[in-house]
C-alpha positions in Angstrom: -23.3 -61.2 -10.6 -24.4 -61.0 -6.8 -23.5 -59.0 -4.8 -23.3 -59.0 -1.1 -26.1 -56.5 -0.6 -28.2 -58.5 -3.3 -27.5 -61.6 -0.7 -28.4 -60.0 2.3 -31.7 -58.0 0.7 -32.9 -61.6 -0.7 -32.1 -63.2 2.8 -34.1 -60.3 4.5 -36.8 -61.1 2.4 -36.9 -64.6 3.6 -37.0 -64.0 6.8 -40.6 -63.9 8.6 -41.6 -60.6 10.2 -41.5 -61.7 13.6 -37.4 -62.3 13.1 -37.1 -59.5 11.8 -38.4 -57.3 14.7 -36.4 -59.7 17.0 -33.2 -58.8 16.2 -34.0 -55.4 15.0 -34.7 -55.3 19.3 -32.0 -57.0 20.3 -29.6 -54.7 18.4 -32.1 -51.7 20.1 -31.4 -52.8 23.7 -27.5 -53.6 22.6 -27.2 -49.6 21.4 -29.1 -48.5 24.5 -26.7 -50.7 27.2 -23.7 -49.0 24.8 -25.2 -45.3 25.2 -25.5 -45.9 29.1 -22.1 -46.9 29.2 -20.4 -44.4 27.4 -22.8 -41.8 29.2 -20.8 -43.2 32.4 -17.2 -43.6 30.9 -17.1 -47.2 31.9 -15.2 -49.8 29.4 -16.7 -53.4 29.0 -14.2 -54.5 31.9 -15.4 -52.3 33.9 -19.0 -52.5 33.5 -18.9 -56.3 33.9 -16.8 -55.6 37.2 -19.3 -53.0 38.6 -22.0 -55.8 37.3 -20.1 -59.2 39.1 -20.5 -60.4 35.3 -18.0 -61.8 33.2 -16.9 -59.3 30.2 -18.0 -62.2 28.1 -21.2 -62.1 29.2 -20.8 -58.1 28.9 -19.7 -58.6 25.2 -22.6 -60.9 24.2 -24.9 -57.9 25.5 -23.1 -55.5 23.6 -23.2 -57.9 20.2 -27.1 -57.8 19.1 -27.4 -61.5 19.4 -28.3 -61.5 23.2 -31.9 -63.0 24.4 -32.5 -60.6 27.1 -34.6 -61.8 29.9 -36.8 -59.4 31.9 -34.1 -60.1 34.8 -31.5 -58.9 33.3 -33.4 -56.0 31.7 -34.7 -54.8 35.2 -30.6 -55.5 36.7 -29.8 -53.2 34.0 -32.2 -50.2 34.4 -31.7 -50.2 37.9 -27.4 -50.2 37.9 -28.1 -47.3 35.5 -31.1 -45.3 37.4 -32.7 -44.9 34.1 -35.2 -47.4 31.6 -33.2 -50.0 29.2 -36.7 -50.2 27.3 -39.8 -48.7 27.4 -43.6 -50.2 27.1 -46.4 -48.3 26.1 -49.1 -49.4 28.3 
């Protein structure tokens, strides 16, 4: 019998390692705007206030399934005074 893991392993496995280190980034920058947040005690309302974003726009950030553009990378790092990402040059 299979199992969910089983599912999810064989699905993994499928999945080319370029998609893979996708989403494993998205769900990085997702944990990093949550960390910055909860460093400043702001909820998702309030973020998205300070932002002039909608919290639904806030909440696809926060779900791992965002396509961050540079743009909103840089708006980020610069409401927070500190990096979203960083680059090894």
């Amino acid at each position: 019998m299979k199992t969910i893991k089983t599912s999810f392993d064989e699905m993994l496995a499928s999945t080319s390692p370029a998609i893979q280190q996708e989403v494993s980034l998205e769900f990085a920058i997702s944990n990093r705007i949550y960390e910055l947040m909860t460093e400043r005690g702001l909820s998702k309302l309030q973020f998205a206030q300070a932002l002039g974003k909608r919290p639904s726009e806030v909440a696809k950030w926060l779900s791992g399934q965002h396509n961050f553009t540079i743009e909103t990378i840089s708006l980020l790092s610069s409401f927070f005074g500190k990096k979203l990402i960083n680059v090894n040059e």
